[in-house]
C-alpha positions as CSV (number, residue, x, y, z in Angstrom):
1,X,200.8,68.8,267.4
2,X,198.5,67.7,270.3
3,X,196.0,65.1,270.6
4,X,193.3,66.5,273.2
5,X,190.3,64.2,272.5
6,X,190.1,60.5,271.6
7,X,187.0,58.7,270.6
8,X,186.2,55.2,269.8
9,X,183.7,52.8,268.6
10,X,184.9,49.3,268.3
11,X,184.0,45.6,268.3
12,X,184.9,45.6,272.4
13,X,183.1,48.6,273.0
14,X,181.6,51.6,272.4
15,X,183.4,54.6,273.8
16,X,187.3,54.8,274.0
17,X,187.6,53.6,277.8
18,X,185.1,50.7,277.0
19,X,187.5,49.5,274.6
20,X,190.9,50.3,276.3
21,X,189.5,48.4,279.5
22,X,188.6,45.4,277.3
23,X,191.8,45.3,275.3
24,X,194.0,45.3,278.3
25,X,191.7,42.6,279.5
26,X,192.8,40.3,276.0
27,X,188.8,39.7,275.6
28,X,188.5,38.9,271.4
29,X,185.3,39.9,269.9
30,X,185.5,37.4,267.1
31,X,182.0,35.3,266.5
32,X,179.8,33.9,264.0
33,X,177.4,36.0,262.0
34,X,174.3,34.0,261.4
35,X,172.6,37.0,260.5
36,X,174.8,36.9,257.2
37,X,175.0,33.4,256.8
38,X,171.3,32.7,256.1
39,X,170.6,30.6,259.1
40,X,173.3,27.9,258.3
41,X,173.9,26.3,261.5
42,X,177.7,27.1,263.2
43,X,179.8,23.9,262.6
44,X,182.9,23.1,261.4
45,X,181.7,20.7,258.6
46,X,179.9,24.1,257.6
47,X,182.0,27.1,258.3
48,X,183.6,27.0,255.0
49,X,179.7,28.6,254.4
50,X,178.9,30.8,257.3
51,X,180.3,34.3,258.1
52,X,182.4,35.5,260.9
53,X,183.4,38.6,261.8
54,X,184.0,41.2,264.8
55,X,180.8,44.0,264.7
56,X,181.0,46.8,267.3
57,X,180.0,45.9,270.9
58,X,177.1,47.7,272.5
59,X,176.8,51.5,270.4
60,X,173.9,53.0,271.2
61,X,171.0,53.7,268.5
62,X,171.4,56.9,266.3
63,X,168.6,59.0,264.5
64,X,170.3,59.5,261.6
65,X,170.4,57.3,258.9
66,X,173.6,55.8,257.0
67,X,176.2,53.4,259.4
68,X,179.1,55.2,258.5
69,X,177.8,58.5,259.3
70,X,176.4,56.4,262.7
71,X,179.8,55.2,262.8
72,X,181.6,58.7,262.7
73,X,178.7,60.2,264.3
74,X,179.0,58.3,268.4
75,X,183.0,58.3,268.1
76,X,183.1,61.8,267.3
77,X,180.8,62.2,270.6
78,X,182.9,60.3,272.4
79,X,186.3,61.8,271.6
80,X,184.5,65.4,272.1
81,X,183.1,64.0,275.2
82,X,186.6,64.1,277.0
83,X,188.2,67.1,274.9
84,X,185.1,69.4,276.1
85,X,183.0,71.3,274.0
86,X,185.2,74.3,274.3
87,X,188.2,73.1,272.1
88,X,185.9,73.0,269.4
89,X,183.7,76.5,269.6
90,X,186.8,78.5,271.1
91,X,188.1,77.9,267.5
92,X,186.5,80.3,264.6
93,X,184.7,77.9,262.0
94,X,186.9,78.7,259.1
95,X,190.0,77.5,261.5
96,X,188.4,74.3,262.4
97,X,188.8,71.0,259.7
98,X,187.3,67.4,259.7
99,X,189.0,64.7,257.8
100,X,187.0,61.5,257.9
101,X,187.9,58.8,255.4
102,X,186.1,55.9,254.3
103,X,187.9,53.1,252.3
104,X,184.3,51.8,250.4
105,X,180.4,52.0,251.1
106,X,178.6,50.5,253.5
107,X,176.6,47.6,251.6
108,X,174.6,46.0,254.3
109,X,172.5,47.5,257.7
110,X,173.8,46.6,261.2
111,X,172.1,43.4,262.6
112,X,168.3,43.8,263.3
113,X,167.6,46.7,260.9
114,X,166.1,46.6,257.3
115,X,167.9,48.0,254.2
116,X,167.4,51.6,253.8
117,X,168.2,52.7,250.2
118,X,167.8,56.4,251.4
119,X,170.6,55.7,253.9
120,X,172.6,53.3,251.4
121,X,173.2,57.0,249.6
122,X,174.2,58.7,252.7
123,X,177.1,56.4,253.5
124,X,178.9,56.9,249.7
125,X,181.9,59.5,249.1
126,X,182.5,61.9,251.5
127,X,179.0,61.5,253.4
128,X,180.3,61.4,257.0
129,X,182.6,64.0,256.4
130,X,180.2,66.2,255.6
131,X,177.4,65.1,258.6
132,X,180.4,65.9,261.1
133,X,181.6,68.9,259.7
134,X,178.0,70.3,259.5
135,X,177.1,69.5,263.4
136,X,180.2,70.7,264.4
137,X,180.5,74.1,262.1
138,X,184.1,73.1,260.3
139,X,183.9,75.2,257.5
140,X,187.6,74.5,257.2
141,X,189.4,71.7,255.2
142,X,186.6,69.0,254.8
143,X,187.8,65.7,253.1
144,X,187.4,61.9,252.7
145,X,190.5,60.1,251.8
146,X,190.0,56.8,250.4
147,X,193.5,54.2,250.9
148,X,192.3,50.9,251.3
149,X,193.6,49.7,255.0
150,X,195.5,52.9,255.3
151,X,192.8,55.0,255.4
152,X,192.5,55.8,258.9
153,X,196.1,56.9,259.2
154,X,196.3,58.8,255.6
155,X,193.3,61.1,257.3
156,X,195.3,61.6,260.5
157,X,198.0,62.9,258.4
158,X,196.0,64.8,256.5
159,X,194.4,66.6,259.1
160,X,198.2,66.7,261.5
161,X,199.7,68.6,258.3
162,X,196.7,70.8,257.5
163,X,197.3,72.7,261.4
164,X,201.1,72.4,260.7
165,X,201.3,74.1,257.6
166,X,199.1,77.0,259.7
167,X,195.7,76.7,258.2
168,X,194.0,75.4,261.2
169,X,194.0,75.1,264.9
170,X,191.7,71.9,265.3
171,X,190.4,69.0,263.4
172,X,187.9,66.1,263.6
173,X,190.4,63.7,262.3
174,X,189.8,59.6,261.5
175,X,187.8,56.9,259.6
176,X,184.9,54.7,259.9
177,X,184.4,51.0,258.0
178,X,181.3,48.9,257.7
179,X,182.9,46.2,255.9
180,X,181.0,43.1,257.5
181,X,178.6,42.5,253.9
182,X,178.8,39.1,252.1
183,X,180.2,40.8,248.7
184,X,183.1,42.3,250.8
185,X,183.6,39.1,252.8
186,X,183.1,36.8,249.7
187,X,186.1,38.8,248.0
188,X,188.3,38.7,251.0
189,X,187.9,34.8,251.0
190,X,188.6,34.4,246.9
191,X,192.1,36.4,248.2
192,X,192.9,33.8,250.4
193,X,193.6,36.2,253.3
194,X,190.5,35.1,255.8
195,X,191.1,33.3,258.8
196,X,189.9,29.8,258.8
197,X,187.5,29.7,261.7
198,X,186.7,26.5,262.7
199,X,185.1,26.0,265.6
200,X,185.5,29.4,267.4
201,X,186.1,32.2,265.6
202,X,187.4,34.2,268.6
203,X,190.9,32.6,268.4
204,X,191.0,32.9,264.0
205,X,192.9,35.7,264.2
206,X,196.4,35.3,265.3
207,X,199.4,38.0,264.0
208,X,202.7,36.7,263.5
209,X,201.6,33.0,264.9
210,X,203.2,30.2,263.0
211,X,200.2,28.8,262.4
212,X,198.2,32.1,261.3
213,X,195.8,31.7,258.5
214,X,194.5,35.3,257.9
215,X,192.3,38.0,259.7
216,X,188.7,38.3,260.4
217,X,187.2,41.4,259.2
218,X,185.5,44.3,261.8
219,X,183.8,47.2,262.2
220,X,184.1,50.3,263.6
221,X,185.7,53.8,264.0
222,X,187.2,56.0,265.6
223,X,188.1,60.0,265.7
224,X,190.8,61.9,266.9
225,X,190.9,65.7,268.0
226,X,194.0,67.2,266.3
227,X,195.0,70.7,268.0
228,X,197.7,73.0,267.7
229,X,199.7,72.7,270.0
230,X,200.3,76.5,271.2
231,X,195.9,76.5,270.9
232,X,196.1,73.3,273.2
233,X,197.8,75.2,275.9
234,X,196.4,78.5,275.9
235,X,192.6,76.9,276.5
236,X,194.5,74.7,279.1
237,X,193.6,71.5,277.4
238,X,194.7,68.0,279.0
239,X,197.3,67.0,276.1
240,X,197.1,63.1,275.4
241,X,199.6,62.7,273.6
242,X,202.0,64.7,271.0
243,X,202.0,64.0,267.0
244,X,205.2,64.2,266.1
245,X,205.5,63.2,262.3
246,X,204.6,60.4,259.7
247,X,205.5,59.4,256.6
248,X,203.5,58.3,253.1
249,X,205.1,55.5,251.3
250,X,203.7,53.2,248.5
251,X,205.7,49.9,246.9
252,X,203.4,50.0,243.9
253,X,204.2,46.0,243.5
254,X,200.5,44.5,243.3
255,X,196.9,45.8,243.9
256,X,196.3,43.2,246.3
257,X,200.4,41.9,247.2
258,X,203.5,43.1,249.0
259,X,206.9,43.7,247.8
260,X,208.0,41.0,250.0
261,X,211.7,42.4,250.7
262,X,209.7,44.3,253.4
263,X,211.7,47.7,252.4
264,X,209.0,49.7,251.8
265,X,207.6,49.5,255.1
266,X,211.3,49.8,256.7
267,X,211.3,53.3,254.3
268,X,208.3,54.1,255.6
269,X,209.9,54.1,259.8
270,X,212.6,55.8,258.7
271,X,211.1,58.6,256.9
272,X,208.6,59.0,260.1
273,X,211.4,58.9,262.7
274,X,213.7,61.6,260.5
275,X,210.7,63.9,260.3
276,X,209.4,63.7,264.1
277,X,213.4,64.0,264.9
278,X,213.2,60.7,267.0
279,X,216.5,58.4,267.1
280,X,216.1,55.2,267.1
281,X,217.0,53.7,270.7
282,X,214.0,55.7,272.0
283,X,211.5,54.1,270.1
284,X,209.7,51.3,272.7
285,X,206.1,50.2,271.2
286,X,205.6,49.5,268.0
287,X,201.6,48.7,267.2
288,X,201.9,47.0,263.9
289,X,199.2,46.4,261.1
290,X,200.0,42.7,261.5
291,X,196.7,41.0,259.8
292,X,197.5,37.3,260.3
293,X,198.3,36.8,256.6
294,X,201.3,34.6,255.4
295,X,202.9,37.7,253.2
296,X,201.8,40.4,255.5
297,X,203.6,39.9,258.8
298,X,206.3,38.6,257.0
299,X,207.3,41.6,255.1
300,X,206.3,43.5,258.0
301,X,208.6,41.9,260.4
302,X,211.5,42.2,257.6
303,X,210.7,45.6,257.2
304,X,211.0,46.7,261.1
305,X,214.1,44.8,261.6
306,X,215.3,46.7,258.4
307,X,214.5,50.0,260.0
308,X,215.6,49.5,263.6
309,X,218.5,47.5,262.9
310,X,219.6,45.6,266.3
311,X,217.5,47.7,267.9
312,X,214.3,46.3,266.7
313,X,214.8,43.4,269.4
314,X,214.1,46.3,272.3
315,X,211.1,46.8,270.9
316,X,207.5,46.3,272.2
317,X,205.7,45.1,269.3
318,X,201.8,44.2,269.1
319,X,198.9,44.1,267.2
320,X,194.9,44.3,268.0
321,X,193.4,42.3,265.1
322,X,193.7,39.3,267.2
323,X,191.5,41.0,269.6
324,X,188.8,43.1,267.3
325,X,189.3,42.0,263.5
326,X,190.6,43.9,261.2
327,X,188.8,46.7,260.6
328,X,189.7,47.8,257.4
329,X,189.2,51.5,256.5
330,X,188.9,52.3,260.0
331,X,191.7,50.2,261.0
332,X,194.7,52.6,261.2
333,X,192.4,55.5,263.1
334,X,191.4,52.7,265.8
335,X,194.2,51.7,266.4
336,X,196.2,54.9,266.3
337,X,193.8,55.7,268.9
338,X,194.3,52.9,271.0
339,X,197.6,53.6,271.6
């Protein structure tokens, strides 16, 4: 399976290279969000009150109504911007899928715009699916998967195994999350699992740090082009990179919790490695989901060592919500893409 385009929308930048270039740079786009706090002012006596979060940096204004659909709508530009047109109309529609999940609706506008009850429908179910799929003729598999923080890598599967099994040769695949609404924010700090700001957000974040506290939460999305690989070369495509495999795996232990032993995730690298036929001295960056939470990176560092054995202490590890937030249902398709 090839990866031939690459698209991005993030809360360091608007197009793929935007963000790349500001990653590699260790900029953070945490701040405060006065625009949800109700004008309370930005101290620490009164951030226990006030909002902070990571929105996307510098996307461009969009016609159509609904963020999500905005969301899915410039990252899908963006990753079609560097596959080329061709890679999409070279492929008859009934060939071509788009797999774009979203974890929950959008419940607020971006910054500076009014609420649009008309567009508040456009965002629900399988909304941006559908927009992309119509402007770009997939008359293919057309879903919305729906997992929480695993949303964005449920729909790269989902689209990866659709070509494999022979029923495509392209797909739209990824997420998009607009998760930066007091109700959502309000119910990640009753969980316990926000960062505590203090006096500059920009540094809340902070995976596998002693002294971590929790995640701030972002916005964003971001859309890969999936393409068979045989397809990719025939059109002469640049090839990005090759999907090899994955694996689905589920510890059904808590709604909200881990199984703490961490050997669900280590399950989960194991079954990936065996099915993409990789050993596991060759494995040398790891980009983990590592939120900042106590229970999280925890289990998540048991559950790699499990896997890898000794040779988990070769291995690059890393994780971007220190940088852009965690971005919930668009989390795993961002940073999939990053890498």
């Amino acid at each position: 399976m090839a990866v031939t385009g690459i698209g991005i929308v993030s809360p360091l930048g608007a197009t793929a290279e935007e963000h790349w270039r500001r990653v590699v740079a260790g900029e953070r786009a945490g701040r405060w969000l006065p625009e949800l706090s109700d004008g309370l002012p930005a101290t620490p006596a009164a951030s226990w009150m006030h909002w902070c979060g990571a929105p996307p940096r510098g996307w461009p204004p969009c016609p159509e109504p609904g963020v999500l659909n905005r969301l899915a709508r410039v990252a899908t530009a963006d990753c079609l911007a560097g596959a080329g047109s061709e890679a999409i109309d070279s492929v008859p529609p009934e060939r071509r899928g788009c797999i774009i999940g979203v974890s929950k609706p959008a419940l607020t506008a971006p910054p500076g715009e009014p609420r649009n009850l008309s567009a508040d429908a456009l965002d629900a179910g399988g909304a941006a699916a559908l927009e992309i799929a119509a402007a770009y003729g997939c008359e293919g598999a057309v879903s919305t998967p729906a997992a929480a923080c695993a949303t964005g890598l449920v729909s790269l599967i989902q689209g990866a195994e659709w070509i494999r099994r022979g029923d495509g040769d392209v797909a739209l695949a990824g997420s998009a999350d607009w998760s930066l609404a007091p109700a959502y924010l309000a119910a990640y700090r009753r969980l316990g699992v926000l960062a505590r700001a203090g006096d500059d957000p920009a540094t809340a974040c902070r995976p596998f740090d002693r002294d971590r506290s929790g995640f701030l939460v972002g916005a964003g999305a971001a859309i890969l082009l999936l393409e068979d690989w045989d397809h990719a070369e025939r059109r002469g495509a640049s090839i990005l990179a090759e999907w090899l495999g994955s694996a689905l795996v589920s510890d059904a232990a808590s709604l909200v919790d881990f199984d703490p032993s961490g050997e669900t995730p280590a399950r989960a690298v194991r079954d990936a490695l065996h099915r993409s036929g990789l050993a596991r001295p060759r494995i040398d960056v790891a980009s983990l989901h590592g939120t900042g939470t106590l229970a999280n990176d925890r289990c998540e560092t048991r559950g790699l060592t499990a896997a890898l054995g000794e040779a988990a202490r070769s291995v690059s590890c890393f994780s971007l919500k220190g940088s852009i937030g965690h971005l919930m249902g668009a989390a795993g398709s961002v940073e999939t893409a990053t890498l």
